[in-house]
Wavefront OBJ file of the C-alpha trace (Angstrom):
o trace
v -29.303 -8.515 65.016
v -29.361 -9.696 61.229
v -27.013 -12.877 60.313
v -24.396 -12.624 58.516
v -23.071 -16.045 57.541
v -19.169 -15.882 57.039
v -17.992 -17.335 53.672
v -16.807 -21.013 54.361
v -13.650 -22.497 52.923
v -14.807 -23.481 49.964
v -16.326 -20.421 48.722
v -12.974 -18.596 49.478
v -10.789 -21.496 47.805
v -13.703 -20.907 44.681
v -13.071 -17.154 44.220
v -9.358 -17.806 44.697
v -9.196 -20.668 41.665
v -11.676 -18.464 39.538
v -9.140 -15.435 40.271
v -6.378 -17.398 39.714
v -8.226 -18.483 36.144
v -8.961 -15.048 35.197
v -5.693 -14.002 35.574
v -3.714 -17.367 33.781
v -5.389 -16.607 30.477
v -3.528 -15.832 27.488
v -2.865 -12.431 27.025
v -4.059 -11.864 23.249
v -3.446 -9.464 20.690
v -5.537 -9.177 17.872
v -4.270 -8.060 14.667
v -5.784 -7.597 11.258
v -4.233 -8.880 7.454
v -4.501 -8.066 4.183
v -4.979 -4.553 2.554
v -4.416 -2.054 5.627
v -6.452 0.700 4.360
v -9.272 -1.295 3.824
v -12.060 0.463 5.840
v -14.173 -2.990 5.641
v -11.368 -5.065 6.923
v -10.910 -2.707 9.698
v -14.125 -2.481 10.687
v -15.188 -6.204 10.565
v -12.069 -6.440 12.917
v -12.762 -3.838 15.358
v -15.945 -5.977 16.014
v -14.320 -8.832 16.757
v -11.351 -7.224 18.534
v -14.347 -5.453 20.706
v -16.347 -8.861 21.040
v -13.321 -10.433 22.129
v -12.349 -7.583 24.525
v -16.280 -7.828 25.979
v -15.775 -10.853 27.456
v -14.807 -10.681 30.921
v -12.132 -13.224 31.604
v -9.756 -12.435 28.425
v -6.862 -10.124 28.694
v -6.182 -8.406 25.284
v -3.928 -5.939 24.378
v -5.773 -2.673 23.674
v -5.758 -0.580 20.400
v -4.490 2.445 22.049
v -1.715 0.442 24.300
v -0.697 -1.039 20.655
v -0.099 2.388 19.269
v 1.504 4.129 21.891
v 4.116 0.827 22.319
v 5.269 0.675 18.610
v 4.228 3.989 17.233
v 4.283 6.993 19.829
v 2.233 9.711 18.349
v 2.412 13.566 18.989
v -0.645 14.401 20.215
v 0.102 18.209 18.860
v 0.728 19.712 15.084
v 3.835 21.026 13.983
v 1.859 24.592 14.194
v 1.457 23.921 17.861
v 4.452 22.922 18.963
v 5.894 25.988 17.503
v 3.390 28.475 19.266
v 4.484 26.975 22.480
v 8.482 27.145 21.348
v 7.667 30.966 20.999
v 5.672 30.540 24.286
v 8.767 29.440 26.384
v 11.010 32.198 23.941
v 8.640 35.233 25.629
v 9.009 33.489 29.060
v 12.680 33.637 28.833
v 12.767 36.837 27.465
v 10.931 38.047 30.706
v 12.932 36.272 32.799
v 10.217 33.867 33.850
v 13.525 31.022 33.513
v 11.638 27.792 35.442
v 8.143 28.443 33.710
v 10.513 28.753 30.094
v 11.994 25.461 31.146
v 8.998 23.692 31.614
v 7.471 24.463 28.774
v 10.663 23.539 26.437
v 10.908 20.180 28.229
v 6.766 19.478 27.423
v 7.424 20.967 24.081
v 10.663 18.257 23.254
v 8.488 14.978 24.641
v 5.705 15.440 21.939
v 8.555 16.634 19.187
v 10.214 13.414 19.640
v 7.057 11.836 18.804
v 6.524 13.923 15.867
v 7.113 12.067 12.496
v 10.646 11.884 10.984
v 11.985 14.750 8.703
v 13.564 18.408 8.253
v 10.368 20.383 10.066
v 10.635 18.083 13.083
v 14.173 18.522 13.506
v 14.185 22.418 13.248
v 11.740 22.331 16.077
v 14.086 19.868 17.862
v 17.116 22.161 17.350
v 14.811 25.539 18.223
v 13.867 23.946 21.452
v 17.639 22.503 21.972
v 19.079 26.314 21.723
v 16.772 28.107 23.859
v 17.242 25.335 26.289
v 21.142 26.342 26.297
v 20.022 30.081 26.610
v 17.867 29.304 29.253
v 20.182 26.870 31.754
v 22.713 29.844 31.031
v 20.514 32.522 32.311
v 20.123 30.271 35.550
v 23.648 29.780 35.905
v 23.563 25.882 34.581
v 26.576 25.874 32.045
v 27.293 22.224 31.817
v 23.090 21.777 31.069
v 23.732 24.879 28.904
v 26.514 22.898 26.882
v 24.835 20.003 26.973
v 21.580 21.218 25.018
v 23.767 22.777 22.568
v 25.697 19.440 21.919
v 22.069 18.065 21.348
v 22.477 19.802 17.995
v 26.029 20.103 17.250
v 27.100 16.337 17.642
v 24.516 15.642 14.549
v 25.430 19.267 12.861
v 28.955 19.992 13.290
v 27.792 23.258 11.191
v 25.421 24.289 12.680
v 25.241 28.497 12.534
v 23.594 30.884 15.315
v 21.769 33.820 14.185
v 24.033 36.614 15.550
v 20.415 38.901 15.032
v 19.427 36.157 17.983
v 22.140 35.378 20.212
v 24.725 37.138 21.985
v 28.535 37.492 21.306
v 29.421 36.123 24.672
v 26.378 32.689 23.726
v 28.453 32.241 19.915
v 31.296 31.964 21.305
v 30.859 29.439 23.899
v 29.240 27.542 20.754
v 32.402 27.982 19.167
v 34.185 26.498 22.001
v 32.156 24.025 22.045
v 32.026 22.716 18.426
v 35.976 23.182 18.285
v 35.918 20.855 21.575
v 33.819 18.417 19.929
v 35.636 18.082 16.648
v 38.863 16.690 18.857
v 36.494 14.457 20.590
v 36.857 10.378 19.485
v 34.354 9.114 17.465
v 32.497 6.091 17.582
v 31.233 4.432 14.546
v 27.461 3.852 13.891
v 27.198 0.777 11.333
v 23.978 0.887 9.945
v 21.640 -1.634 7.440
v 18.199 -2.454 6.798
v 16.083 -5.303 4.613
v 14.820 -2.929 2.242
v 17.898 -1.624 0.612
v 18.227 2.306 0.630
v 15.874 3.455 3.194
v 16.399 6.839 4.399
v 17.933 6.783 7.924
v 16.755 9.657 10.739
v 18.751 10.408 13.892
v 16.565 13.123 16.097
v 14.476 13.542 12.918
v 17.446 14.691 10.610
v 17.946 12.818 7.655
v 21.769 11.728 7.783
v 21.274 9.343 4.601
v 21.128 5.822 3.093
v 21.460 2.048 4.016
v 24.193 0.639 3.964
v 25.164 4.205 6.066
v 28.435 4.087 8.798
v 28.378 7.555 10.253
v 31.065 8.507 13.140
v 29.344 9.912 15.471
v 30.016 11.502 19.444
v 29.534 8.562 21.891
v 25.904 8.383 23.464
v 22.012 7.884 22.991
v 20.354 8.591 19.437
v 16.647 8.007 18.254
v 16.728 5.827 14.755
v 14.044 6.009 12.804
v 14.287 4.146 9.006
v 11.539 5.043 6.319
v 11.454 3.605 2.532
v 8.443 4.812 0.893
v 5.190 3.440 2.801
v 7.505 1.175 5.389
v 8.391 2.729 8.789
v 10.660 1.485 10.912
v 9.433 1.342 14.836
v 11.427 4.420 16.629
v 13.973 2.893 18.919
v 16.883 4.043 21.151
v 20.401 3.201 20.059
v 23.440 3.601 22.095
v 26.455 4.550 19.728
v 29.289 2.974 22.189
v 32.767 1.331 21.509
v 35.050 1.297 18.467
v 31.837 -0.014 16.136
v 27.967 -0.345 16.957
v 26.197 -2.171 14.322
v 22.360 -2.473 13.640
v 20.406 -4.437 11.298
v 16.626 -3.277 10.759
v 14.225 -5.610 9.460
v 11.991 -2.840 7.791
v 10.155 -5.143 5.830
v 8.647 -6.730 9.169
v 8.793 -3.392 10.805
v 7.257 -1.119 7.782
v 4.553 -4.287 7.294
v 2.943 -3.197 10.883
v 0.343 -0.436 10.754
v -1.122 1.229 13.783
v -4.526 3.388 12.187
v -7.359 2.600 11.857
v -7.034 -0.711 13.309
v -3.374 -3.058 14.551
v -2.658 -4.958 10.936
v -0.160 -6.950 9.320
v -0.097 -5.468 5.497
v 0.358 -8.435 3.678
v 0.542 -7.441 -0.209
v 2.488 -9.860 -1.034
v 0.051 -12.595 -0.492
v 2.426 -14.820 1.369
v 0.639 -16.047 4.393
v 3.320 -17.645 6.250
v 5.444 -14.198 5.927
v 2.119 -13.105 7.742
v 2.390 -15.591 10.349
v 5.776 -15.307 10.960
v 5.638 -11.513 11.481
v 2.279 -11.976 13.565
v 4.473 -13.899 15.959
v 7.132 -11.409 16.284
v 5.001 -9.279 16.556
v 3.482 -10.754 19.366
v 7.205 -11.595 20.885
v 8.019 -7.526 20.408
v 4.461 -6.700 22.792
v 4.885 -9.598 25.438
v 1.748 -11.399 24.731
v 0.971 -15.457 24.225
v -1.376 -15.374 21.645
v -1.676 -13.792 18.686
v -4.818 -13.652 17.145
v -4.755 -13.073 12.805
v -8.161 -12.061 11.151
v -8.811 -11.234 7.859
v -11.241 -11.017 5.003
v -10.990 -13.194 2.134
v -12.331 -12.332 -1.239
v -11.788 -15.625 -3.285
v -12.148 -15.360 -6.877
v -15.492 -16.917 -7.038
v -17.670 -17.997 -4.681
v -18.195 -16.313 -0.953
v -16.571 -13.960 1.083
v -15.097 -14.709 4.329
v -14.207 -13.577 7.772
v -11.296 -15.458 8.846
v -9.420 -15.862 11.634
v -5.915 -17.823 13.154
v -4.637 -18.477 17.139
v -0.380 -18.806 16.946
v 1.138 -19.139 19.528
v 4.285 -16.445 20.076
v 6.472 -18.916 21.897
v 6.037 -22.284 20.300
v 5.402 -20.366 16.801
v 2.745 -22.800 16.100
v -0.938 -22.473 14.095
v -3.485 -23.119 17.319
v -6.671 -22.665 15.729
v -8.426 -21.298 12.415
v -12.031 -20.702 11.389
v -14.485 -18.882 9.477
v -17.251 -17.668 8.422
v -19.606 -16.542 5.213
v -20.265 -12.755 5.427
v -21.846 -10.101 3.031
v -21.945 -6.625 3.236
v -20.136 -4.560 5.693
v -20.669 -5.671 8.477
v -20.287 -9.524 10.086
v -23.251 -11.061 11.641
v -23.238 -11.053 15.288
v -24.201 -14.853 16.481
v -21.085 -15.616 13.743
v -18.778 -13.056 15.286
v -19.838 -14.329 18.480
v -19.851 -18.089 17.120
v -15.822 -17.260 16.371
v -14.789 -15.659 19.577
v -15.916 -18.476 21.285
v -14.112 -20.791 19.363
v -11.263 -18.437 19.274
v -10.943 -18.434 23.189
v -12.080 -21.852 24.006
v -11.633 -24.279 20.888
v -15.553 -25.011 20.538
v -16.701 -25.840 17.509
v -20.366 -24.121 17.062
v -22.010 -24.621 14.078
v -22.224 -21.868 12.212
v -19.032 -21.714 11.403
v -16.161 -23.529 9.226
v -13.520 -24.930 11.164
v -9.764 -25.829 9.813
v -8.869 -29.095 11.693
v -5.505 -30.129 9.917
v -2.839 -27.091 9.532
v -1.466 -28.719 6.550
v -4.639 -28.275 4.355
v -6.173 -25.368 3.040
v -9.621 -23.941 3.994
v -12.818 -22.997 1.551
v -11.391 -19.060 1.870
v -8.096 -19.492 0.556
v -8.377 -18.708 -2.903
v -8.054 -21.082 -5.763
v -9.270 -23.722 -3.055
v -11.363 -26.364 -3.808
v -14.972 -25.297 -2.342
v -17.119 -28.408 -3.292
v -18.684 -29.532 0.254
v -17.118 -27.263 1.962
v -17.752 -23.990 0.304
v -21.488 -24.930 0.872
v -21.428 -26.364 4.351
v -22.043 -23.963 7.184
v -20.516 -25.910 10.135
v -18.940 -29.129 8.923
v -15.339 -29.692 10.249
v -12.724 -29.515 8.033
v -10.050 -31.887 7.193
v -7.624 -30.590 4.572
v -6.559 -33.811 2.979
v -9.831 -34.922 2.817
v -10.943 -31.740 0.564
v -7.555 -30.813 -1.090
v -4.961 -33.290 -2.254
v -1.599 -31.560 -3.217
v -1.106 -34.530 -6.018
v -4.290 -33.296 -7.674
v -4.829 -29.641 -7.062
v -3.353 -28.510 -10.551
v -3.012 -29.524 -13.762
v -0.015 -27.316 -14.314
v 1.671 -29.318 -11.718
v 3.282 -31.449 -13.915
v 4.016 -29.770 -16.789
v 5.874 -26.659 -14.556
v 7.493 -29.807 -12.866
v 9.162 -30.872 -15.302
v 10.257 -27.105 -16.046
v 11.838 -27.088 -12.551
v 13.849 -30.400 -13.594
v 14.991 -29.068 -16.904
v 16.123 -25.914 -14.881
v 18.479 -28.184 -12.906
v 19.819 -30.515 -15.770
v 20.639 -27.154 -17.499
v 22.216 -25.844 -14.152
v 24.091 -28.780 -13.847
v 25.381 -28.921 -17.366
v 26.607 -25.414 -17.542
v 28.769 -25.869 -14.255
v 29.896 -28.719 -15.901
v 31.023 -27.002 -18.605
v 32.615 -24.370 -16.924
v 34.211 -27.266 -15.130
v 35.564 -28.572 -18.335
v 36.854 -24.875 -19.293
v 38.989 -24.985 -16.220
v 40.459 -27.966 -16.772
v 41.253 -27.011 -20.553
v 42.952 -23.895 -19.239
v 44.978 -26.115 -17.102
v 46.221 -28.719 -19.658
v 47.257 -25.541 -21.540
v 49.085 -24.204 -19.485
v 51.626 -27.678 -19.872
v 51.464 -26.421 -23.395
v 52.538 -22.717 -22.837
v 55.195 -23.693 -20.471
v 56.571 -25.942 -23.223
v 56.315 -23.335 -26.028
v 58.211 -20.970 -23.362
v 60.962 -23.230 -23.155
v 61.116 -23.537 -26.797
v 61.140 -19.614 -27.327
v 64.230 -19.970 -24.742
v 65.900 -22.090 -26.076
v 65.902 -20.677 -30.010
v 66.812 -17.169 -28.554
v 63.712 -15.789 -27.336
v 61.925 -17.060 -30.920
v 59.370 -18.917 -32.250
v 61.323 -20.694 -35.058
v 59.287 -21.431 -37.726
v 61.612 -25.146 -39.003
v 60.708 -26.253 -34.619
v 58.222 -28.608 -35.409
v 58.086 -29.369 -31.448
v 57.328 -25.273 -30.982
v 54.852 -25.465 -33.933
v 53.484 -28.762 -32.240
v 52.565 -26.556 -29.253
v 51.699 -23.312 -30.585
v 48.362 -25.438 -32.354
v 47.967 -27.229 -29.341
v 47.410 -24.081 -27.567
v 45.046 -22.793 -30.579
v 42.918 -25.589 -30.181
v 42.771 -25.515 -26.285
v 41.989 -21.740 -26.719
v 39.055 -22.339 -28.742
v 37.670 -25.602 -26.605
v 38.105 -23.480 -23.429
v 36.332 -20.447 -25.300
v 33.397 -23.051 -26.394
v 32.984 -24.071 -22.781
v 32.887 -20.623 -20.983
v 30.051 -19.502 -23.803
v 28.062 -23.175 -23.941
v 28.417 -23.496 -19.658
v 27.361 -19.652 -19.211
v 24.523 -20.136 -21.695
v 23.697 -23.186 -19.944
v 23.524 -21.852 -16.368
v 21.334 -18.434 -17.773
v 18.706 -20.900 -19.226
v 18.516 -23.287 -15.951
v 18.114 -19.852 -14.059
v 15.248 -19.002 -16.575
v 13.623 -22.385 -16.239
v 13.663 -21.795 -12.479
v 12.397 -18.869 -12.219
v 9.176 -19.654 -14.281
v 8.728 -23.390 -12.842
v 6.476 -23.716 -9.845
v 8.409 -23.894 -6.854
v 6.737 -27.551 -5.413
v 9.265 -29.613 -3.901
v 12.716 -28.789 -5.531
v 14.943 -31.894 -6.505
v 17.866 -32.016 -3.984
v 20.993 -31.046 -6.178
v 24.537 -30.972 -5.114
v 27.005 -29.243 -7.416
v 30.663 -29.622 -7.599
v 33.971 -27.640 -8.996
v 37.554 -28.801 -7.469
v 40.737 -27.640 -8.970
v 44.601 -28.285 -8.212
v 47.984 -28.227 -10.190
v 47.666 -31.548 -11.680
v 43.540 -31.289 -13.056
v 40.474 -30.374 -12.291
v 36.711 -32.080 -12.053
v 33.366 -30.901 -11.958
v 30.393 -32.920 -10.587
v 26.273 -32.270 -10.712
v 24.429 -35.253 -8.284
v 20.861 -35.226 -7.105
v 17.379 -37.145 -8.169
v 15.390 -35.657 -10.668
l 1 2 3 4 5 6 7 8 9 10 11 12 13 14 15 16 17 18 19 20 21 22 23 24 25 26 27 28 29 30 31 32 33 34 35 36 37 38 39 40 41 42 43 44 45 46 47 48 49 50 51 52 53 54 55 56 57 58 59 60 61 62 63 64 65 66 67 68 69 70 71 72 73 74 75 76 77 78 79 80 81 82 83 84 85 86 87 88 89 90 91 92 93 94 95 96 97 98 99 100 101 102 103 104 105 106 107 108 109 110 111 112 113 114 115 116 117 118 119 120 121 122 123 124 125 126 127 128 129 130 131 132 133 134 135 136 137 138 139 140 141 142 143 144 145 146 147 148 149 150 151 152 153 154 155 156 157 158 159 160 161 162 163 164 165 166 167 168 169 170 171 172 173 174 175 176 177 178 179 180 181 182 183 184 185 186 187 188 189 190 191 192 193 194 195 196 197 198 199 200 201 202 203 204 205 206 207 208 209 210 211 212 213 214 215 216 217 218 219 220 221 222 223 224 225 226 227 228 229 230 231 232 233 234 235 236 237 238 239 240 241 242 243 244 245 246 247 248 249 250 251 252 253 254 255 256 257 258 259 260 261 262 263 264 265 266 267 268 269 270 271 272 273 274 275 276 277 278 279 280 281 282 283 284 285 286 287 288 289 290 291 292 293 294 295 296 297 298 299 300 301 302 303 304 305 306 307 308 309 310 311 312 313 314 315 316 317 318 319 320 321 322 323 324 325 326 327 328 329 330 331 332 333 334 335 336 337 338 339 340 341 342 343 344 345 346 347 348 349 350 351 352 353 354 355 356 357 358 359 360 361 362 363 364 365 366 367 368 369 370 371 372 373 374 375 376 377 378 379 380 381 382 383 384 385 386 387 388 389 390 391 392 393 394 395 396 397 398 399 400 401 402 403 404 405 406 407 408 409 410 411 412 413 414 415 416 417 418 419 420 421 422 423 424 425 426 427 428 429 430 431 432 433 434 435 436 437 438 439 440 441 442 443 444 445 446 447 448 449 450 451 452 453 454 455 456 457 458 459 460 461 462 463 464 465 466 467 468 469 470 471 472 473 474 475 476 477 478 479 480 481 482 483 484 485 486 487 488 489 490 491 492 493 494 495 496 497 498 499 500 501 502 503 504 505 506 507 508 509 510 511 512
């Protein structure tokens, strides 16, 4: 008989640690930056997503899973989905009811995945009707009012075709819109970040941040577009006496799906980039996020970059890099970064960031002396880039920012001032008003006390008018001087304005 040694203790405690390794590692997404339609971005990062994804013990969110979480497609045209609308329409017709149903309910899953706009909700309304027709013909009138409430509560107006439907079918839609008009409303308060994005319920365009629509209680698909930036498609359940919803399209509407996960970031602000990398990362359930992009500085090499955050701490793990040309990255370096990626090895051919607070040879405008020429020193940021000496504008904008604050301060001051002008005259009207009283309701011309106070007022009126124009002119400028100062380290500043019956003060306190 052959042996067959059984597996000792050890060996079974050994498989159970390794399984238990495997299945402890981060779960990692990787997602691209910079200039989404970039087909060299996207490709250099579909090699390392698929490097990454080669290696047996990591657990990374795949490209598809990525897509079908935040942006559900339809995986059938508009032209499609109509042939089998008029599919399920012959069915009916031919009194084939269940085989008609089935194919309406197929039909509405991919049209709610269709994009946002007028040709995806005539579809959704189509298949809505003949839904109604259909659960009628089997005898199913609350399904058959419900599918025609799927179009009425968002088109009160909504018309049938009498060339199409039956007197006995438009009337029961009359019933039913009448019915709904006396139902309550609920209202649906709705914003977004980017101000006047279009706003989609089912498809149909129903307007403009800031929107509040009253709406029939119940379950609505949002969708917000402005221009390029679309919103994820989400459920929202219009319930109670107000629902309110913020959408932060600029995050949202930053995240692109085709032809690889990325993070547009046209802005150039990287830690906007990293901050929506991490919700990003919170919105899919995974621990790492994994950031890699190609920087083109404006001399010297070009780089394939990439950064480790962490989605629940929020903090900068790990960056590195290395030199590429062409199209595509070099394999031992793409391999050379995974590994450091996954494990925090430092091979040498590549450049790795050891100090988050410093800047590495790819960031642009960096300095690249040693380091632009090494290929696998470690980096450490003071070391190659002091903040005290990194411009020679420094100063000079600097001192822009403090002027901007001195003439900030001044003009509140003066506005200050203005108020408590307008206070002191108002002793000085009160006076004159007793005055006019007391000579018969007139200014008496031989009442040197009235005359007194009528110049008193004239002079007031044109110090007060001084201040408003000086303070306003003041404030303007300090704005101006802000806005074209570098914005390193602003001078802590604490403005002041109090007012009562008896006076009023204005302060301006910081170090400059």
């Amino acid at each position: 008989m052959p042996f067959r040694p059984k597996p000792s203790a050890f060996a079974l405690l050994l498989c159970l640690l390794c399984a238990t390794a495997t299945w402890a590692s981060p779960h990692r997404l990787v997602v691209s930056s910079g200039d989404c339609r970039d087909a060299e971005l996207s490709g250099q990062s579909k090699a390392f997503y698929d490097a990454l994804r080669s290696r047996p013990e990591q657990r990374v969110l795949g490209v598809p899973e990525f897509a079908e979480r935040l942006f559900p497609a339809s995986s059938r045209s508009f032209e499609d989905l109509q042939r089998q609308l008029d599919a399920a329409q012959d069915q009916f017709y031919e009194g084939r009811n269940a085989r008609a149903a089935q194919l309406l309910d197929d039909a509405l899953r991919d049209i709610r995945r269709l994009p946002p706009g007028e040709p995806r909700w005539k579809l959704f309304a189509h298949a809505q009707l003949l839904h109604g027709l259909n659960h009628r013909a089997l005898g199913r009138t609350k399904d058959s009012d419900a599918a025609f409430l799927q179009v009425l509560r968002l088109q009160p107006k909504y018309q049938l075709d009498p060339d199409q439907y039956a007197p006995s079918i438009r009337q029961a839609f009359e019933k039913l819109r009448r019915e709904q008009a006396r139902t309550p409303k609920v209202k649906l308060s709705l914003k977004s970040t980017l101000p006047a994005s279009d706003v989609y319920l089912e498809g149909l365009s129903v307007g403009q941040t800031p929107l509040t629509l009253e709406l029939p209680a119940g379950a609505y698909e949002l969708s917000m577009v402005k221009g390029d930036a679309v919103s994820f498609p989400r459920q929202v359940q219009a319930q109670g006496a107000d629902t309110p919803l913020l959408v932060d399209l600029a995050y949202e509407g930053s995240v692109t799906a085709a032809p690889f996960p990325c993070l547009s970031a046209a802005d150039g602000s990287e830690e906007r980039t990293w901050s929506h990398a991490v919700r990003l990362g919170g919105t899919l359930g995974v621990e790492e996020v994994i950031v890699v992009r190609l920087e083109r500085p404006s001399s010297g090499p070009k780089w394939f970059a990439a950064t480790v955050l962490n989605v629940e701490g929020g903090q900068k793990l790990r960056e590195g890099g290395f030199k590429t040309q062409g199209l595509d990255a070099p394999g031992e370096a793409l391999s050379a970064l995974v590994d450091f990626v996954t494990t925090g090895r430092s091979p040498s051919n590549l450049v790795v960031m050891n100090n988050a607070n410093g800047k590495a040879p790819w960031d642009a405008g960096s300095h690249r002396g040693t380091a632009a020429s090494g290929t696998g020193a470690d980096l450490t940021a003071p070391h190659l880039l002091s903040e005290d000496g990194a411009s020679g504008e420094a100063a000079p904008r600097t001192g822009l920012r403090t002027a901007s604050y001195v003439a900030v301060g001044a003009g509140v001051a003066a506005l200050g001032g203005a108020g408590v002008v307008r206070l002191l005259a108002q002793k000085d009207l009160n006076g004159l008003e007793d005055r006019r009283a007391a000579n018969g309701g007139q200014l008496v011309s031989t009442d040197a006390r009235a005359v007194a106070l009528r110049d008193s007022l004239v002079g007031k009126s044109h110090l007060m008018t001084g201040l408003l124009v000086g303070g306003g002119a003041a404030v303007v400028t300090g704005a101006v001087l802000f806005l074209v100062s570098s914005p390193a380290k602003p001078a802590p500043v604490t403005l002041g304005v109090a007012a009562d019956g008896t006076g009023a003060a204005a302060s301006v306190s910081g170090s400059f």
